[in-house]
N, C-alpha and C positions, 0 to 999 in steps of 0.2 A: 321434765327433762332439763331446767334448767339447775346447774351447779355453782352450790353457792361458794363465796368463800372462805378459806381455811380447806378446801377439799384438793386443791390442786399443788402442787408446788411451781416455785419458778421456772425450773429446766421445762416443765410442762405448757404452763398458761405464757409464757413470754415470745415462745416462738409460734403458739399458736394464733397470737395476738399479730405478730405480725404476718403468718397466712393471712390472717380477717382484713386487714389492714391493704392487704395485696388485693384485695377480691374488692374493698371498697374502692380502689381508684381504679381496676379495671370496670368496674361497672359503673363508674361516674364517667368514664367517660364515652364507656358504650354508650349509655341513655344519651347525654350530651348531644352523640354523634347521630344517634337514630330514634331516639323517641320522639314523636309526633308531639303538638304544643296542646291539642287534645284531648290525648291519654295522660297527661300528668296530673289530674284531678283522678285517675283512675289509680295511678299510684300512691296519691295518699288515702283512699280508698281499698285498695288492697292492704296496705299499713295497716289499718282502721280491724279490719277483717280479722287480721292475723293477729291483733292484740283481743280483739272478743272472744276468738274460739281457745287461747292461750290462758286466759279468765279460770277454766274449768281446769285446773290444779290439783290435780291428787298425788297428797307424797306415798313413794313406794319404798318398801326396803333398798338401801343399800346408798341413802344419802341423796336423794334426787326426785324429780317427782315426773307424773306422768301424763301427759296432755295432747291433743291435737296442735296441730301449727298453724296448719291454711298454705302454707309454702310452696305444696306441689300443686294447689290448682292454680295458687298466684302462677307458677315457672308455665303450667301450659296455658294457662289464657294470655299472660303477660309476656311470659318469656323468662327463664330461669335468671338472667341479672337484672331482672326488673325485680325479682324475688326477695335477690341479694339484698337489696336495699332497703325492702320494703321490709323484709321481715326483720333486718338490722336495726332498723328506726326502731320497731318496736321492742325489739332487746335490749337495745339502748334508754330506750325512755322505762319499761321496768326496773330496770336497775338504777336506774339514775333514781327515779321519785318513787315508785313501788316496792322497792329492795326485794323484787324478784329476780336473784339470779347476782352473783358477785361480782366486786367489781373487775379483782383481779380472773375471776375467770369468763366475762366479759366476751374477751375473745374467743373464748373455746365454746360459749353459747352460740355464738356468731355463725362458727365456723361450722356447728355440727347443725344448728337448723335454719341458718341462712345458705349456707353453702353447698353441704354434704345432700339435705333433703332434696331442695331445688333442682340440681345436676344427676343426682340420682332418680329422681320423678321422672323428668324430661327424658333420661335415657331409658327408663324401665318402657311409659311411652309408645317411644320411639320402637322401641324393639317390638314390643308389642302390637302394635297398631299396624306396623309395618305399612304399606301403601295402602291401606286399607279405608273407603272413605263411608261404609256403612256402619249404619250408627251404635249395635250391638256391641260389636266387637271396640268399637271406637270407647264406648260404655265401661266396657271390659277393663281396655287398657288401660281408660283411666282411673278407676277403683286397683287398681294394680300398681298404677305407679304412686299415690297417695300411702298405699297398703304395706309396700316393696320399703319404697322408699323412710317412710317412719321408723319402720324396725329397725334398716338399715341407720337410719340416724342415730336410733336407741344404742344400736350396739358401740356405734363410735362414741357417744358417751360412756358408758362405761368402761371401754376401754382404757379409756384418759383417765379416770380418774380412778380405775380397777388397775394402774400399772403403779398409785404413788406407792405403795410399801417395797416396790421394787426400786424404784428411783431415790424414794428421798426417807430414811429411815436414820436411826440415831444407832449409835454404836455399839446396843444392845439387841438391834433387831426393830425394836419399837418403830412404826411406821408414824412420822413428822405431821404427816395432809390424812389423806384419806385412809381409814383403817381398813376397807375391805377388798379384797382381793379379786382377780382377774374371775377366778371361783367364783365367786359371791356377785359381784356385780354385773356382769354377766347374764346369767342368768335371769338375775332382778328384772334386769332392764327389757330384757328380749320378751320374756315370758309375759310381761305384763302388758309390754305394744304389739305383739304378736295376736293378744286374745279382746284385747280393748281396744285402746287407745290405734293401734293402726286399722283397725276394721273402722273406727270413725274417721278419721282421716281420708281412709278411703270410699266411704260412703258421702262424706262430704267433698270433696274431689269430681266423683263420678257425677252427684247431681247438680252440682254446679256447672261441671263443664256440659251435661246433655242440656242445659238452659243455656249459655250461647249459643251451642251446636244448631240448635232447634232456631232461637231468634237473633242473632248475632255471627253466626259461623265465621264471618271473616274479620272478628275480633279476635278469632282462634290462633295465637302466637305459633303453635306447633304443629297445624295441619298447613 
C-alpha cells in the first residue's frame, strides 16, 4: 500500500502532508495529555508490530503494493491516536532508511494507514460491537473492523494516486505521476485487500484483540 515516489503530484502529496501533519500534533498532544507513563513502552511496541507485519510486501498491479498494517488492532487495544503515531514512526523510519514508500508521498502513506485505517477500525468496531460485552460477537467486530477498515484504506490509496492523469497531465493528455487511471487502480487495489490482504488484517486484529479480552480486558482502549 505504500506509494512511492514519482506517483503522486504536488497539488496531491502537499496538502496531504499537511492533513498528516495536523493528525501528528493533534495526537501528540492527546498522548501528552492522557497516556499513562506505563503504556509508553507499549507504544513503541505497537510501532515495533506495525513495522513486522508491514515486512510481508507484495507489489500488486497498479503501482503499489499489498500488505497488512497492525493499525486497527493497535486503534482498539490503544486507542486510534495512539495508532496515529505509532504507525507513523513506522512510515517514517521505512522511508527514511528502507526506501519503502516516497518521500514526497510520505504524507499520503501517513494519512491513508495511519489515519484513514485507525478511525475507520475504531468506528467499524464501534458500530459493530455496539454495547455488546460477549466475547463472539465482540470477535466479530473486531475481524470486521481490521477487514472493513483495510479495504477501506486500499481504496483511499488508489484513489490518490488513480486521480494524477486527471490533475497533473502535460498538454498532450500524457499523465506527468501516475499513469493509471481511477479504472485501473481501483480496482487493483480493492480486489486484492478485499480477497487477501484484509482477511489478514482481520484475522490478526481479531486474535489479538480475543488475547487481551481474555487476559488483559481492561487494557481494551475501546470497550
Amino acid at each position: 500500500m505504500h506509494i512511492p515516489d514519482g506517483y503522486l503530484s504536488p497539488q496531491t502529496y502537499l496538502p496531504l502532508y499537511g492533513v498528516a501533519v495536523s493528525f501528528w500534533v493533534i495526537a501528540a498532544r492527546k498522548l501528552k495529555r492522557t497516556l499513562a507513563k506505563k503504556h509508553v513502552p507499549l507504544v513503541a511496541m505497537a510501532a515495533a508490530f506495525s513495522f513486522l507485519v508491514q515486512m510481508f510486501n507484495i507489489p500488486i498491479p497498479g503501482g503499489t503494493t499489498g500488505h497488512a498494517v497492525g493499525g486497527a488492532v493497535i486503534a482498539l487495544i490503544l486507542g486510534p491516536w495512539v495508532a496515529v503515531m505509532a504507525v507513523s514512526v513506522t512510515l517514517i523510519i521505512q522511508a527514511l532508511v528502507f526506501g519503502d514508500g516516497g518521500i514526497t508521498a510520505l504524507g499520503a502513506n501517513c494519512v491513508n494507514m495511519a489515519i484513514v485505517l485507525p478511525f475507520v477500525s475504531y468506528g467499524v468496531f464501534k458500530l459493530v460491537s455496539g454495547k455488546s460485552k460477549q466475547g463472539w460477537r465482540l470477535s466479530i467486530a473486531a475481524f470486521l473492523s481490521g477487514y472493513v477498515g483495510l479495504v477501506i484504506t486500499s481504496i483511499s490509496t488508489a484513489i490518490q494516486f488513480g486521480i494524477q492523469p486527471l490533475v497533473a497531465h502535460a498538454a498532450d493528455g500524457q499523465p506527468l505521476y501516475a499513469p493509471y487511471p481511477l479504472s485501473i487502480a481501483i480496482p487493483a487495489m480493492a480486489i486484492e485487500h478485499m480477497i487477501l490482504f484484509g482477511l489478514i488484517e482481520g484475522l490478526v486484529t481479531m486474535l489479538l484483540f480475543r488475547w487481551f479480552f481474555m487476559h488483559d480486558r481492561e487494557m481494551i482502549h475501546v470497550l
